[in-house]
Structure formats: structure tokens, C-alpha cells
C-alpha positions as CSV (number, residue, x, y, z in Angstrom):
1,X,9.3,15.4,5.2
2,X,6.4,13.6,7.4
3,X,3.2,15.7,7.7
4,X,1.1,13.7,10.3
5,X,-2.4,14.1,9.5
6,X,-5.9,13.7,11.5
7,X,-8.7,11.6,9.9
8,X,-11.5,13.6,9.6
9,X,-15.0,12.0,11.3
10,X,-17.5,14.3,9.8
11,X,-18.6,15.1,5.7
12,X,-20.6,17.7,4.7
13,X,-21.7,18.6,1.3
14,X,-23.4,21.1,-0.4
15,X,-23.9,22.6,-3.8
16,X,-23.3,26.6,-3.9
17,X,-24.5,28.7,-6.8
18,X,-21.5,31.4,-7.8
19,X,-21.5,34.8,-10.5
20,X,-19.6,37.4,-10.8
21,X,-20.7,38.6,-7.1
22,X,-18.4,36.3,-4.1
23,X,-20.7,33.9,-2.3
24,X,-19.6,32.0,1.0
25,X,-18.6,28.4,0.0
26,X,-17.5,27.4,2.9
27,X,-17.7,29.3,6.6
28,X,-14.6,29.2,8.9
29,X,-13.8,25.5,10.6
30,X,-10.8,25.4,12.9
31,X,-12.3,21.8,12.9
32,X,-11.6,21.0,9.3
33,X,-8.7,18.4,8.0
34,X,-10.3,18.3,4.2
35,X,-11.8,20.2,1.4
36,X,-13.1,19.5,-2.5
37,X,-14.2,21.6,-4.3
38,X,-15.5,21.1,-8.2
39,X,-17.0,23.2,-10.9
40,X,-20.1,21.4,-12.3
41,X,-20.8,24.4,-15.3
42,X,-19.5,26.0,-18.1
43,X,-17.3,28.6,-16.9
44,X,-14.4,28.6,-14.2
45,X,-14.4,29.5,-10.4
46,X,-12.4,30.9,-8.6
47,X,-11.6,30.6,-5.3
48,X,-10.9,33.1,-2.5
49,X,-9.1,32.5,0.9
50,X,-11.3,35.1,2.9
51,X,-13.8,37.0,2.9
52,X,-16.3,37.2,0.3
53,X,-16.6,40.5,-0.7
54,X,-13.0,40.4,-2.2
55,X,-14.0,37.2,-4.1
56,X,-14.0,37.8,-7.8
57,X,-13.8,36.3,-11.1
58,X,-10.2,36.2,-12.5
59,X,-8.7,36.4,-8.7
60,X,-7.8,34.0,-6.4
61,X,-7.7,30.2,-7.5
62,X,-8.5,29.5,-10.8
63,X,-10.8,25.9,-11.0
64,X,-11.6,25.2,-14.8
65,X,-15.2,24.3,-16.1
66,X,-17.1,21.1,-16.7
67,X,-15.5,18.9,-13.8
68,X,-12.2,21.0,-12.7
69,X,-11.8,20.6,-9.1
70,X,-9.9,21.7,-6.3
71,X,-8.6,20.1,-3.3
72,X,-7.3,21.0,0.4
73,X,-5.5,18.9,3.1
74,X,-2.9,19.0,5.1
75,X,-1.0,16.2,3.6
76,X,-0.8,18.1,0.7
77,X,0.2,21.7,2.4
78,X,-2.9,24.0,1.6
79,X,-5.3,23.8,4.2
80,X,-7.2,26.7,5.0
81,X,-9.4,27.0,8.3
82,X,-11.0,30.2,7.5
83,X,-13.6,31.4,5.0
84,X,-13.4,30.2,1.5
85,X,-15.6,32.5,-1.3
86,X,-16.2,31.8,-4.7
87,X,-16.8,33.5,-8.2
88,X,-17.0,32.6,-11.6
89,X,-17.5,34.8,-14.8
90,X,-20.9,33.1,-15.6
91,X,-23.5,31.5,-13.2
92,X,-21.9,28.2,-12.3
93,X,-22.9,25.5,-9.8
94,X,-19.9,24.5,-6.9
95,X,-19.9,21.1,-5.5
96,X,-18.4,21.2,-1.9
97,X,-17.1,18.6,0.3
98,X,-15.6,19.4,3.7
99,X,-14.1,16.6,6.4
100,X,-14.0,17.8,10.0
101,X,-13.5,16.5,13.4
102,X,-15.6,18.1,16.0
């Protein structure tokens, strides 16, 4: 199956600090066409497609420590427009990359 795909024009990136309580990594894009996401800490994230009061560790999308990442396109069938909230069972830093068009 072909999956056409838009080149993104526009990066962003940004580090986000995550615990136990869900933070906003990235705000809703109808714009966006990529996302990256990778734990630089000791413990995992995890990753939740909404909002970020449901966002908890040991839900959601499991990143591992030290370096695990995460990635969203649609070439590979897991892009997500809306609000994407992280947690992790320790405080952890979150590297975040997002391509858009606008």
C-alpha cells in the first residue's frame, strides 16, 4: 500500500520536564506531518494521545530510559493531530521534535 506523504516545512523543538503528574508535550496541530519524541533520563515516559490529565506513568506508550524514543508520521501509520501528554515514574527530561506545514 502507497501512503502519500506531505514534507513538512516547519521544526520545532523543545525539551519538556515530566513526573508522575501529565504535562502537555505537544498542543494540538492539524498542521503536523511529524513527531519525535526521546527520553533523555533515567526512567521511562509514557506517552498519552489526549489530554493531560489522564496521562500517567505505566499508561499509554511506553518510551524506555537513557535515549528510548518514539516516532510519529504518516508513512509509518501513527500520526496523531491532537494533544500528546507525557509521564514518567521519576522526573525525566523529553526531547521533542515536531514537522508541520502551516
Amino acid at each position: 500500500m502507497f501512503v502519500k506523504t506531505e514534507p513538512y516545512r516547519s521544526v520545532s523543538s523543545t525539551e519538556i520536564t515530566t513526573g508522575s503528574t501529565g504535562v502537555v508535550a505537544l498542543a494540538a496541530n492539524r498542521f503536523r506531518k511529524y513527531a519525535l519524541f526521546i527520553v533523555d533520563g533515567a526512567a521511562p515516559a509514557y506517552l498519552w494521545l489526549g489530554n493531560s490529565s489522564e496521562a500517567a506513568a505505566n499508561k499509554g506508550i511506553r518510551i524506555n530510559a537513557n535515549g528510548g524514543s518514539y516516532e510519529m508520521s504518516m508513512g509509518l501509520g501513527n500520526l496523531w493531530a491532537g494533544v500528546v501528554a507525557a509521564a514518567s515514574t521519576a522526573v525525566n527530561t523529553l526531547l521533542v521534535l515536531e514537522g508541520y506545514t502551516t
